[in-house]
C-alpha positions as CSV (number, residue, x, y, z in Angstrom):
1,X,29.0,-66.7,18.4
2,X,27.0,-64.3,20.0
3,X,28.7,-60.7,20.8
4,X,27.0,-58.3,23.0
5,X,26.0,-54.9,21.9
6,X,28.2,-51.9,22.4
7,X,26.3,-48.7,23.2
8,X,26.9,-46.3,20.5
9,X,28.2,-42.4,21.7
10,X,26.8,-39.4,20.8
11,X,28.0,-35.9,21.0
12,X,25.8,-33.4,23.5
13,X,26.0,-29.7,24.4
14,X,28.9,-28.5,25.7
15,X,31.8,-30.8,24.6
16,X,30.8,-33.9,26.1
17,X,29.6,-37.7,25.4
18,X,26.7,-39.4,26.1
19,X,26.4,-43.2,26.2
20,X,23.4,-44.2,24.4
21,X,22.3,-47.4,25.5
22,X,19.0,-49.1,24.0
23,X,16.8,-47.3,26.6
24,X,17.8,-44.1,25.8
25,X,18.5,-44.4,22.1
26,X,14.4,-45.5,22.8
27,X,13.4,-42.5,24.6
28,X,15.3,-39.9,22.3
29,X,14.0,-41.6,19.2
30,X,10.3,-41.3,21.0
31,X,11.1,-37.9,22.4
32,X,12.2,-36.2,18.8
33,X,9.3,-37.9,16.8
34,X,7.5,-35.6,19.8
35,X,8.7,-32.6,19.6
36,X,6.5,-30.9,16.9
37,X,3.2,-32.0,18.2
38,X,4.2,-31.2,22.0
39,X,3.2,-27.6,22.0
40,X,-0.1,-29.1,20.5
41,X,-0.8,-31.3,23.7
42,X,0.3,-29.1,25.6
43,X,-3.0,-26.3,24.7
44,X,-4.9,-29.6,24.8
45,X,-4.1,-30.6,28.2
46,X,-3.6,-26.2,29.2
47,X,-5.9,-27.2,32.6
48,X,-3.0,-29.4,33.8
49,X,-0.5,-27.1,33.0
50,X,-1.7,-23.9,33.9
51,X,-2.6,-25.6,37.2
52,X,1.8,-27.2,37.0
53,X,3.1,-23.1,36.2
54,X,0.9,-21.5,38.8
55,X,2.4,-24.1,41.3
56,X,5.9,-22.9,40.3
57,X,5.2,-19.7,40.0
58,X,4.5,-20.0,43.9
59,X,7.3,-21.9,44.8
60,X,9.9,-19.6,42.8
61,X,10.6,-16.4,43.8
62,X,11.5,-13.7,40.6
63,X,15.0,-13.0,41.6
64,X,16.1,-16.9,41.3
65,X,18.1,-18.7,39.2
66,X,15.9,-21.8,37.5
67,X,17.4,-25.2,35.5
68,X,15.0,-27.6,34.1
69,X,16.1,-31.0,33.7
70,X,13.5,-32.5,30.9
71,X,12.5,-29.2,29.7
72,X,10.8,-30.5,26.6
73,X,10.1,-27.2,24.7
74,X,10.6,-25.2,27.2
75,X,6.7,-24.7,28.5
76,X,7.1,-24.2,31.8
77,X,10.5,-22.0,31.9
78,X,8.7,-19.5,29.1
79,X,5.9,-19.3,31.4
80,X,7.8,-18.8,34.8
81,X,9.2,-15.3,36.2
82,X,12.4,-15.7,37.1
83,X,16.3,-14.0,37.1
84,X,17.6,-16.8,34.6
85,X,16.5,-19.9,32.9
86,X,18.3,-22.9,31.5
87,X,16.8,-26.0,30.5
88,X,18.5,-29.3,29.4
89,X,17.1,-31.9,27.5
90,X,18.6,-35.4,25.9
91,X,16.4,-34.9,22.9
92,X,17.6,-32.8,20.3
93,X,14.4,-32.3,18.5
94,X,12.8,-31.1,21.6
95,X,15.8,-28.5,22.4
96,X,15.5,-27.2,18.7
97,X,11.8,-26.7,19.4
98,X,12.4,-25.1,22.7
99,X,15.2,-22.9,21.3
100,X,13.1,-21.5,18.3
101,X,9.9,-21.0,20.6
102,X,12.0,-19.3,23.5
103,X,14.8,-17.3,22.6
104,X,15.2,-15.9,25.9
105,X,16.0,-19.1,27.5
106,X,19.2,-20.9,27.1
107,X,18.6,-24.5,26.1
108,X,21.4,-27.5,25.8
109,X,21.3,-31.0,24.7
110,X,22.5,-33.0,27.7
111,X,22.1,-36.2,29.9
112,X,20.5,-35.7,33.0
113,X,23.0,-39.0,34.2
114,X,26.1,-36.3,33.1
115,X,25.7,-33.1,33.2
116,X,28.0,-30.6,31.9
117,X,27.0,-26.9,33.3
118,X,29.6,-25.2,34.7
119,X,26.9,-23.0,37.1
120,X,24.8,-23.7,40.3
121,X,20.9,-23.0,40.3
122,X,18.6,-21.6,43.1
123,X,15.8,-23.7,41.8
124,X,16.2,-27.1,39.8
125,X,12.8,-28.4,38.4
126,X,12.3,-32.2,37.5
127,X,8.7,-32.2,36.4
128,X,7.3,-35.6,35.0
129,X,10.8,-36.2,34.0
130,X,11.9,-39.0,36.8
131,X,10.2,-41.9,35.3
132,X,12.1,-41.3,32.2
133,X,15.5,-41.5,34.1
134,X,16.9,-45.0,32.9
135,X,19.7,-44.3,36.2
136,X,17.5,-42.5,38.7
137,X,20.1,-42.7,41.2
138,X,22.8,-41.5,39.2
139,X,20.7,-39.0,37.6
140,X,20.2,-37.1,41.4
141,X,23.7,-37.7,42.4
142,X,24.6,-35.2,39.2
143,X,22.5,-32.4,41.0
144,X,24.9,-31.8,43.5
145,X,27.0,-30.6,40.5
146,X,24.6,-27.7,40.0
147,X,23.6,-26.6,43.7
148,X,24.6,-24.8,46.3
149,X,23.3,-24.4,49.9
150,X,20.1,-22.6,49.3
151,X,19.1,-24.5,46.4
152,X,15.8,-26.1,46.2
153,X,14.8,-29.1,44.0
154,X,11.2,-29.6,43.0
155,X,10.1,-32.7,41.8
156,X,6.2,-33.1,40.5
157,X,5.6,-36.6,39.6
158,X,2.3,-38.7,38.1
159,X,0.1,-40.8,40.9
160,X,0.9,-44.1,39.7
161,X,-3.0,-44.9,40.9
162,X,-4.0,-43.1,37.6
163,X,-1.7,-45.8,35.7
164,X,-5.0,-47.4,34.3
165,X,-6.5,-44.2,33.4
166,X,-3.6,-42.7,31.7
167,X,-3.3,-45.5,29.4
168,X,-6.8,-44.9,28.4
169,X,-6.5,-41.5,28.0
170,X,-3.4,-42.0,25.5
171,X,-5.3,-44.3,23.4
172,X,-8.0,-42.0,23.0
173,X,-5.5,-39.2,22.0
174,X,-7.3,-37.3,25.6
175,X,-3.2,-37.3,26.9
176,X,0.3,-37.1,24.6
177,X,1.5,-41.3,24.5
178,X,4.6,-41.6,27.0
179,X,7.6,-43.6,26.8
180,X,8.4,-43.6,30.2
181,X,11.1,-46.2,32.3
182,X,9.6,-46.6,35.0
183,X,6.9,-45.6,37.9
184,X,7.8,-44.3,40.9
185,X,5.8,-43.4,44.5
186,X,6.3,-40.5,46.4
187,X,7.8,-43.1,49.4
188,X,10.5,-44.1,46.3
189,X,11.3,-40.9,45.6
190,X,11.6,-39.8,48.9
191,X,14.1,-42.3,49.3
192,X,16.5,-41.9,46.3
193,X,16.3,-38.5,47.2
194,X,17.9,-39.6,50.8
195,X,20.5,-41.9,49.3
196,X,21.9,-38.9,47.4
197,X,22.2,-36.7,49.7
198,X,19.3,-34.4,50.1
199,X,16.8,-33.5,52.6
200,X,13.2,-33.7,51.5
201,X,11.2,-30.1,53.0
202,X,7.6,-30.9,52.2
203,X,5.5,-33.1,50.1
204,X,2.1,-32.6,48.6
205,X,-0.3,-33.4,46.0
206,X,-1.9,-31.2,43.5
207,X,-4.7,-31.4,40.9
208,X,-7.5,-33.3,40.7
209,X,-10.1,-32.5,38.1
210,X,-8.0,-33.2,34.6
211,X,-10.0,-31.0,32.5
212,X,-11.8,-27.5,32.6
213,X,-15.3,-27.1,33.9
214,X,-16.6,-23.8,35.4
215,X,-17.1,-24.3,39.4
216,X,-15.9,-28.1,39.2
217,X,-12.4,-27.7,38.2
218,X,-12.0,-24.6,40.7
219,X,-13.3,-26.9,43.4
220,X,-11.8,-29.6,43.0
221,X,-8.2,-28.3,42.1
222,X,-8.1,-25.6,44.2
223,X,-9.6,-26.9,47.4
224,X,-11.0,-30.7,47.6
225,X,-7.7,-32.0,46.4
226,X,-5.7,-30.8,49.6
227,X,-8.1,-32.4,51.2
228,X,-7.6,-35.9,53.5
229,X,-8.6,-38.5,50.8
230,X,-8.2,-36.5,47.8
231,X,-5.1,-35.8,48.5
232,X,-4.9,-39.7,47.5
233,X,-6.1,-39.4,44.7
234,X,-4.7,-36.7,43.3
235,X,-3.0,-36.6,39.5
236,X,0.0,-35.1,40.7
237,X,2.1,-35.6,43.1
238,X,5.0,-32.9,44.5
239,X,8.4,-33.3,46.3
240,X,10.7,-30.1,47.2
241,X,14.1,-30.9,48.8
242,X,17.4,-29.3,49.3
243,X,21.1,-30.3,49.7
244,X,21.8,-31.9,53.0
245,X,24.3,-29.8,55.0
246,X,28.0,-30.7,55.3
247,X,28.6,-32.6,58.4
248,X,31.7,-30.5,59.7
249,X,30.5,-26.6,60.0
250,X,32.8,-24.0,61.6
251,X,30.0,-22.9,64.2
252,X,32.6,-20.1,65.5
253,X,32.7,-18.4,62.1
254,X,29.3,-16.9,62.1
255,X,28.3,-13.9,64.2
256,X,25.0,-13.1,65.8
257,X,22.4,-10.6,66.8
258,X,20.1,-11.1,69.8
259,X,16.9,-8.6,69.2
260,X,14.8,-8.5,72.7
261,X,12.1,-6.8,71.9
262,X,11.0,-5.3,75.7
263,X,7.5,-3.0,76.6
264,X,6.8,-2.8,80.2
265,X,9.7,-4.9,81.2
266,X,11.8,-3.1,83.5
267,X,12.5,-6.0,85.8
268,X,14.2,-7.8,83.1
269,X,17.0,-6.1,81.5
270,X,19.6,-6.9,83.3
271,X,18.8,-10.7,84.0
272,X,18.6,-10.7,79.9
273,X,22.3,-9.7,79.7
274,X,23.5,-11.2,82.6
275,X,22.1,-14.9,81.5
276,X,23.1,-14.5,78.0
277,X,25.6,-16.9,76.3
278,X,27.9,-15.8,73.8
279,X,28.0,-17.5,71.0
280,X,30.0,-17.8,67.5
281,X,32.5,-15.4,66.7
282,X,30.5,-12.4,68.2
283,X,27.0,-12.0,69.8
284,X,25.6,-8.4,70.1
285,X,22.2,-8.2,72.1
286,X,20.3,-5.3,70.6
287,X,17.2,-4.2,72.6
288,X,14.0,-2.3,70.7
289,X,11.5,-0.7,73.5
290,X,7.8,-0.4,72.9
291,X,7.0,2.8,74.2
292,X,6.6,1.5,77.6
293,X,4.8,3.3,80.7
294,X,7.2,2.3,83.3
295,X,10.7,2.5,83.2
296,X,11.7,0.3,80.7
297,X,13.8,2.5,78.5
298,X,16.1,3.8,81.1
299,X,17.1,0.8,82.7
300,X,18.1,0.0,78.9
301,X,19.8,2.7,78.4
302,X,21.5,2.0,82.1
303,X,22.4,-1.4,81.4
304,X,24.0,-0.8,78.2
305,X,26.2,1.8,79.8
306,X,26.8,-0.9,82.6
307,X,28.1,-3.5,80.8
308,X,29.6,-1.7,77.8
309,X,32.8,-3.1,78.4
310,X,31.9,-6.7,78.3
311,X,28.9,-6.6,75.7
312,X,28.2,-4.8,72.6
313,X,24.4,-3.9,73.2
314,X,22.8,-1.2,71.3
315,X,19.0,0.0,71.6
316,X,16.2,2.2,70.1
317,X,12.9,3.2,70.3
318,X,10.7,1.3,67.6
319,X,8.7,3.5,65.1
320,X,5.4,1.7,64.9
321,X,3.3,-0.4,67.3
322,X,3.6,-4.4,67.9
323,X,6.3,-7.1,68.4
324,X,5.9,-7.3,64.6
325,X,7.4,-3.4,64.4
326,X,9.9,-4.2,67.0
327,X,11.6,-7.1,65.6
328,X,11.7,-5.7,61.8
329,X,13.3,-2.5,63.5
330,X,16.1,-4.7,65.4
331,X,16.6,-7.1,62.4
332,X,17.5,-3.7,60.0
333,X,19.9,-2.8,62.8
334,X,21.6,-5.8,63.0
335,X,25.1,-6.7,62.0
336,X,24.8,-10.4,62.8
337,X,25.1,-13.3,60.1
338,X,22.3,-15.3,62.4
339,X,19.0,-13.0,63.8
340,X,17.8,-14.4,66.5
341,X,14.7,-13.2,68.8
342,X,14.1,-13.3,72.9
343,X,11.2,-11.9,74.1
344,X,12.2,-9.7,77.0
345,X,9.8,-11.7,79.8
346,X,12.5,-14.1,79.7
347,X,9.7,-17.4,80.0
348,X,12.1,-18.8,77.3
349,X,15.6,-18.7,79.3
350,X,18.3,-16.8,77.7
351,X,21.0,-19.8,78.3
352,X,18.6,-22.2,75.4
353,X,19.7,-20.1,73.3
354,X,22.9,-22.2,72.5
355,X,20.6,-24.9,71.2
356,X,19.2,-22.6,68.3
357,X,22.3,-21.2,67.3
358,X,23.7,-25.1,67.4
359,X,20.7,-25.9,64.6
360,X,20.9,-23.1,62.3
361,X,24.9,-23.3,62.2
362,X,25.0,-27.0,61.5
363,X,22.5,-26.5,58.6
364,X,20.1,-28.4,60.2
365,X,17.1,-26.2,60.0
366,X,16.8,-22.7,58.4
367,X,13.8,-21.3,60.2
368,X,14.1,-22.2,63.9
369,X,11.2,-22.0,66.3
370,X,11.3,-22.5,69.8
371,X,8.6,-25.0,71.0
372,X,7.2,-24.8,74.9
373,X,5.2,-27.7,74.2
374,X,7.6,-30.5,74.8
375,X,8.5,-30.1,78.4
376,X,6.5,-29.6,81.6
377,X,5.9,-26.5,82.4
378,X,6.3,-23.8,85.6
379,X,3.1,-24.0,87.0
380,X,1.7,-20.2,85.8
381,X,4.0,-20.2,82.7
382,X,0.8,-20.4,80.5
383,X,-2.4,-20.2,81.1
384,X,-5.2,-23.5,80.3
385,X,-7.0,-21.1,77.1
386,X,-4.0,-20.3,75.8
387,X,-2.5,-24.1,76.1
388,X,-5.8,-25.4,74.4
389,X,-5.1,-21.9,71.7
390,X,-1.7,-23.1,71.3
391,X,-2.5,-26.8,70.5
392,X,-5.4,-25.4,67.9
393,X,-3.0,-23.8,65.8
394,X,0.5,-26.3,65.9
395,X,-2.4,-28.7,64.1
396,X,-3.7,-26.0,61.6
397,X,-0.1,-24.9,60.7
398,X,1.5,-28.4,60.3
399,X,-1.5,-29.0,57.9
400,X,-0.8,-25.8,56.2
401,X,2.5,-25.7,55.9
402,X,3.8,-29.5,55.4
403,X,6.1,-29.3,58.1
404,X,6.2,-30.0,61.1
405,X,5.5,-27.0,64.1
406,X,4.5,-27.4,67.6
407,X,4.0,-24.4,68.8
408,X,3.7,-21.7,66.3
409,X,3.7,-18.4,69.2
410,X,6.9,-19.1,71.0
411,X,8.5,-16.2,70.8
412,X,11.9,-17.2,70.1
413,X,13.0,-17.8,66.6
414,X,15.9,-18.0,64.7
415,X,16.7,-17.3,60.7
416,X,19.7,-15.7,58.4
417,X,20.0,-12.9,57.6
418,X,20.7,-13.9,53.8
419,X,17.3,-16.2,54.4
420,X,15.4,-12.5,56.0
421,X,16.5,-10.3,53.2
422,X,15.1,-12.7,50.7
423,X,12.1,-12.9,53.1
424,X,11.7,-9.2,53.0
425,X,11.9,-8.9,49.0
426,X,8.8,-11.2,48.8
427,X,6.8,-10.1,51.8
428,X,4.6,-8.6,49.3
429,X,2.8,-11.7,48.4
430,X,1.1,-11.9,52.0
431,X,1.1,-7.9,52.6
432,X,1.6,-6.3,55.8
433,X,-0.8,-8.6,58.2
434,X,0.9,-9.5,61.4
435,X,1.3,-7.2,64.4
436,X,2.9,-9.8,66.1
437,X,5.9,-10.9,63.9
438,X,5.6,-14.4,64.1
439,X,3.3,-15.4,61.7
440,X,5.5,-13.0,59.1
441,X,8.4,-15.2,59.8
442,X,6.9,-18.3,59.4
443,X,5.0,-17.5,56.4
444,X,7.8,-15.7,54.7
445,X,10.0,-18.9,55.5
446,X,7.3,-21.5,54.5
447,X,6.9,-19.9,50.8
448,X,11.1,-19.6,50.7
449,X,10.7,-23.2,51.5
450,X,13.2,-23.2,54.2
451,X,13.7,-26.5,56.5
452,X,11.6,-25.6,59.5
453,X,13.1,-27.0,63.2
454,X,12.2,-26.9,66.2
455,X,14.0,-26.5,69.4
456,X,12.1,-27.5,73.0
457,X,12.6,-25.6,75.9
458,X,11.6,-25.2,79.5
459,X,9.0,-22.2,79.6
460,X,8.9,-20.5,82.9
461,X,6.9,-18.0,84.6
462,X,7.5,-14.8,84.1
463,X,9.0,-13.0,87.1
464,X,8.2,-9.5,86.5
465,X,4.9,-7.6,84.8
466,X,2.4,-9.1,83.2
467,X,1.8,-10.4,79.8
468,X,1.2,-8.3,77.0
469,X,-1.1,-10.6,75.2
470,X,-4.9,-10.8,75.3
471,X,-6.0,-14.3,75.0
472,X,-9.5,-13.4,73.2
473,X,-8.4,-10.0,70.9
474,X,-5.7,-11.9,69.3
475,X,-6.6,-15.2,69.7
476,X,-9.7,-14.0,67.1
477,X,-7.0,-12.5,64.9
478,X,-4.7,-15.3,65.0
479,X,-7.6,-17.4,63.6
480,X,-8.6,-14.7,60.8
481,X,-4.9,-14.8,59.8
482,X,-5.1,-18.6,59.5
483,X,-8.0,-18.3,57.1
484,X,-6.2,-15.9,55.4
485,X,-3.0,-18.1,55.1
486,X,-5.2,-20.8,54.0
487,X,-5.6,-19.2,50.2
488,X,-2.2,-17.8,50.0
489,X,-0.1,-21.1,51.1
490,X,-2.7,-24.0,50.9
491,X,-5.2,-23.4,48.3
492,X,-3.4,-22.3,45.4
């Protein structure tokens, strides 16, 4: 008779059981034998990884809180900066190695498929570690154990086109011999990552030259590999995701601030308070004048008094120069849960406004740009230069970014303020750049990797003064600051 054969229990970190079926009893037997040469591999193979920690240092902002799911000996959470580290691993040879080469970090014996922690993370890392997953599904499905609504979940993975290659390269002892379940694609992936309830944010692919040769390895990995067609090819591939929003949100529970930043718009005041919706729990409209040479400031000051009784509106005088100045002036004002911008021409009418507040409230999006690229426009809304300017840079943003946006100068955005303040604590990566504002937000919010959406609208003429914008003067800037975003957000 032939019986079947049970899998055998072992005890892990924290209490609980792990079922150790043939697979895993395989990759734990493989993984401990590991453990004392891994550090070894590791300096053998430092282009690779210096290339993977640079990566996260980028993607992980100092002040979070960082598990690592197949942390080996703990390379990558030693060599990240970060509030807290934890790293779990099933093999207890590589979490005694970890533990004795990084006391700083707190490391446990545990299943990825059951996990135990009793905390949530603002980054999870899953590097390489997928294909060693004997439940895949079940192993992502844990994660929402461990998050919470900001949390982000990056996943680096090998191009299973270098399958060939990397089979070589472990029987020449170039690369450390794997043990690995299974292969998976960035379309696979993609699509566990759906099944289980999160939202993928961007994909990329990373690395390109494997080993370290002045001039050739900075070219390739650095630029060439972001490259159409070496992006192909690259070794690595990367996924960053978050937990889908719950389908039932309590819009009415949030409040929200309206900052109009207004220079020479007299004309438009009033229409701006007397179209606006109202929307969550309470909307206050806060108005920042640009030292103005008409009247502006006085017919803000007279509408507030006007309509005191119906709106809260405050104002003041901005400090500095620039919508950029203005808006960073009405955000610190603001007492709102959800900061959201009009420009004060009022081409992007006040009553759209419903439709941003409906995307950030429902989770949907956590940057939210207004796009006037969708619809027709009024027939002087925008002129044919600035059309064709608009168009150049919803391509070159898109590219640089990995999301999707349109139309990267409509003026009216929406983000957080939770989302801002953390914005503002690492605005020091890009530096103080944009006079504008808009390229602050959607740089700041690319490198938080926040879900980007955007919202269509009708863009009308404006119906008093004249634009503030000159089409050459900052259309050369715009392009310099592209440039300049291109090796702090793309080539890194």
């Amino acid at each position: 008779m032939i019986v079947a054969a049970v899998p055998r229990l072992i005890r892990l970190s924290g209490e609980s059981m792990m079922r150790l079926t043939q697979k895993k009893e395989e990759i734990i037997q493989y993984s401990d034998a590991m453990a004392p040469k891994r550090n070894a591999w590791i300096k053998r193979n430092r282009c690779y990884y210096n290339d993977l920690v640079k990566f996260l240092l980028y993607n992980i902002p100092e002040n979070s809180s960082v598990l690592e799911i197949g942390c080996g000996t703990g390379y990558l959470l030693g060599n990240i900066k970060c509030r807290m580290a934890v790293g779990i691993d099933i093999s207890s040879g590589m979490i005694e190695q970890a533990k004795a080469d990084h006391p700083d970090v707190r490391f446990f014996c545990m299943d990825a498929e059951n996990i135990t922690l009793k905390e949530t993370f603002d980054i999870i890392i899953i590097s390489d570690t997928v294909g060693y997953f004997e439940d895949i599904q079940k192993a992502l499905e844990e994660l929402h154990k461990i998050s919470h609504a900001g949390t982000r979940i990056i996943i680096t993975y090998q191009n299973f086109f270098w399958l060939p290659f990397f089979n070589i390269a472990e029987k020449v002892r170039l690369k450390m011999p794997s043990k690995r379940i299974n292969w998976l694609n960035r379309d696979d992936i993609s699509n566990l990552l759906d099944v289980t309830g999160f939202d993928v944010i961007r994909k990329g692919s990373r690395f390109l030259f494997p080993k370290f040769v002045p001039v050739i390895s900075w070219l390739c990995n650095r630029y060439l590999v972001h490259l159409p067609l070496f992006s192909r090819i690259a070794f690595v591939g990367y996924i960053i995701a978050r937990p889908l929003p719950p389908t039932k949100v309590p819009h009415n529970a949030k409040t929200v601030s309206v900052i109009i930043p207004a220079r020479n718009e007299k004309g438009n005041i009033e229409n701006a308070i007397r179209r606006m919706p109202r929307m969550g729990k309470k909307t206050e409209v806060i108005f920042i004048e640009g030292h103005s040479s008409d009247e502006t400031v006085d017919e803000i000051v007279r509408v507030a008094k006007k309509y005191k009784s119906s709106w809260d509106i405050r104002y003041a005088v901005q400090d500095g120069k620039g919508k950029g100045d203005a808006v960073r002036k009405g955000f610190d004002m603001a007492k709102g849960e959800y900061l959201m911008i009009l420009d004060a021409d009022l081409t992007v009418p006040p009553e759209d406004l419903p439709k941003f507040f409906k995307a950030i409230a429902s989770g949907k999006g956590e940057y939210i740009n207004g796009t006037r690229l969708v619809y027709p426009m009024e027939k002087e809304a925008m002129r044919p230069l600035n059309l064709i300017g608009n168009r150049f840079f919803s391509v070159m943003f898109s590219w640089l970014l990995r999301q999707r946006i349109k139309d990267t100068l409509c003026g009216t955005k929406v983000i957080s303020r939770d989302n801002w303040n953390r914005l503002v604590a690492n605005r020091g990566y890009f530096g103080d750049f944009d006079p504008f504002g808009d390229f602050d937000l959607i740089f700041g919010s690319a490198k938080l990797n926040l879900k980007f959406v955007e919202i269509p609208i009708r863009y009308q003429a404006r119906e008093y003064g004249d634009t503030n914008i000159s089409r050459f003067r900052h259309g050369w800037l715009l392009l310099k600051m592209v440039v300049f975003a291109m090796n702090k957000i793309k080539f890194i």
